[in-house]
Residue frames as qw, qx, qy, qz and C-alpha x, y, z in Angstrom:
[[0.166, -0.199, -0.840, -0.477, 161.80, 108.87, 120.94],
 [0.414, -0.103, 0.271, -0.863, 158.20, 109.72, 121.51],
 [0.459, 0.193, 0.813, -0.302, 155.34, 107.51, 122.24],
 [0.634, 0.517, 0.212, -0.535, 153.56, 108.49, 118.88],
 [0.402, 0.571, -0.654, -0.292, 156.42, 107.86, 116.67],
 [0.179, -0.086, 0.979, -0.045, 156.34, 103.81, 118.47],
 [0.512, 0.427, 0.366, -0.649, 152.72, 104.22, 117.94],
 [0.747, 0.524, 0.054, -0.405, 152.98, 104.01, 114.32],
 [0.160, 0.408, -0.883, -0.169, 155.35, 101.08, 113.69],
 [0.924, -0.130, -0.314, -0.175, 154.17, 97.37, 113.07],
 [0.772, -0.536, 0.337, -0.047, 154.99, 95.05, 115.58],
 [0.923, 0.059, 0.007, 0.381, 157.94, 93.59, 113.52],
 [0.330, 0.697, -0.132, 0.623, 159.31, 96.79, 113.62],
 [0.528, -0.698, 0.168, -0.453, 158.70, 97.32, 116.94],
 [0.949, -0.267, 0.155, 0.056, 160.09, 93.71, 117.86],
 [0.763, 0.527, -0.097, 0.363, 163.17, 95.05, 115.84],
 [0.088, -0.799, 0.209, -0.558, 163.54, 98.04, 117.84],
 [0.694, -0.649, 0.032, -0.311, 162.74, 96.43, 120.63],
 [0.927, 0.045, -0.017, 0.371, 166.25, 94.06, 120.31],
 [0.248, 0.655, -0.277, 0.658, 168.19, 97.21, 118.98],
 [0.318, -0.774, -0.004, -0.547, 167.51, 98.56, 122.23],
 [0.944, -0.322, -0.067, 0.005, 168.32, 95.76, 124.20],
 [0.731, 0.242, -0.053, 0.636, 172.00, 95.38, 122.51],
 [0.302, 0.653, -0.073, 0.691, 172.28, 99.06, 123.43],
 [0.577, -0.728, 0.082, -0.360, 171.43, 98.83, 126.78],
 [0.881, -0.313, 0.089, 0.343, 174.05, 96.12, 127.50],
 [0.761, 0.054, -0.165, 0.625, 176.70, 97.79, 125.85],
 [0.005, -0.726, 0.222, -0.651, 176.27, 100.95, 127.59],
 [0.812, -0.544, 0.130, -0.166, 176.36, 98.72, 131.03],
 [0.902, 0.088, -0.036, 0.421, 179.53, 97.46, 129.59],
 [0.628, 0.282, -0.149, 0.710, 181.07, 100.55, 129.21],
 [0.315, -0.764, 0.285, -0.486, 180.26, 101.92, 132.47],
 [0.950, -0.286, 0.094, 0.081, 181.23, 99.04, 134.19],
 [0.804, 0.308, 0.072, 0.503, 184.51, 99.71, 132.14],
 [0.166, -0.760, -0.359, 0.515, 184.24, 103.00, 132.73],
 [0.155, 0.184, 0.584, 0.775, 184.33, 104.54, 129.03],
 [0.108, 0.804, 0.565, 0.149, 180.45, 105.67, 129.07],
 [0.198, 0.114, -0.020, 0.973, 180.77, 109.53, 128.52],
 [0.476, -0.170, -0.172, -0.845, 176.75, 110.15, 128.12],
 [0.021, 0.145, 0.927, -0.347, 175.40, 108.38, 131.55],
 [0.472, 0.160, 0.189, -0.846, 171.88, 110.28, 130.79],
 [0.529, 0.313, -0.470, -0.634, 171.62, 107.84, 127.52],
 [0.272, -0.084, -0.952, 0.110, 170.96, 104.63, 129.62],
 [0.261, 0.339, 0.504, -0.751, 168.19, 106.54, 131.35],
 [0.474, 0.397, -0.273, -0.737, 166.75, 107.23, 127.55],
 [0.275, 0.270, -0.906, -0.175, 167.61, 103.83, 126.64],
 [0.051, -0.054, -0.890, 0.451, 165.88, 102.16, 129.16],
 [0.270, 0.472, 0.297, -0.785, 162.48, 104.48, 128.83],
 [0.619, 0.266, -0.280, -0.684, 161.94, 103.66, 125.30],
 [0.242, 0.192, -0.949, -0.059, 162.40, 99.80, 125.70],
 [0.176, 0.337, 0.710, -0.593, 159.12, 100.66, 128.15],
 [0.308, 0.447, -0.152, -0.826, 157.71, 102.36, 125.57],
 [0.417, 0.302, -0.734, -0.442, 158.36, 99.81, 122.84],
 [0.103, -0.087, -0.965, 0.224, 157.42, 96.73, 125.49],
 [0.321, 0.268, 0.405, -0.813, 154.27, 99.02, 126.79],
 [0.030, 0.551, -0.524, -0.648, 152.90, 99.13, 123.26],
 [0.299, 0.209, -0.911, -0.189, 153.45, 95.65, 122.15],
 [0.049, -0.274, -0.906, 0.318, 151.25, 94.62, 125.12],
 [0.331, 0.415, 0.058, -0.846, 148.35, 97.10, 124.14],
 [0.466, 0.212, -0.639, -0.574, 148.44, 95.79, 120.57],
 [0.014, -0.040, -0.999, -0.006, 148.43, 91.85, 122.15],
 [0.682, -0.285, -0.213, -0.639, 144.26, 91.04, 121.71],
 [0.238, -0.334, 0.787, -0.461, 143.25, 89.73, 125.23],
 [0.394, 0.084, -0.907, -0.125, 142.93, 86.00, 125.79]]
């Protein structure tokens, strides 16, 4: 996922994603821990757009 494509979601989308991402990060920690993960790169990917998506969100936030 690129930074432009997060760029042009609303924040409820973004706050959707931003769960998805989550759930996918634990269960690819589950199944290395298990030891099932086949694609070990895609927790690296995972992880990077949840920065993205968090990175974002805090841009948007108007400062207090």
């Amino acid at each position: 996922m690129k930074a432009e494509d997060v760029r042009q979601k609303t924040d409820d989308e973004l706050g959707e994603m931003l769960l998805d991402l989550r759930k996918e990060a634990f269960n690819l920690r589950f199944q290395k821990a298990s030891g099932q993960l086949e694609n070990t790169a895609r927790i690296r990917e995972v992880r990077r757009d949840i920065a993205r998506v968090k990175t974002t969100l805090h841009t948007r936030k108007p400062a207090s």
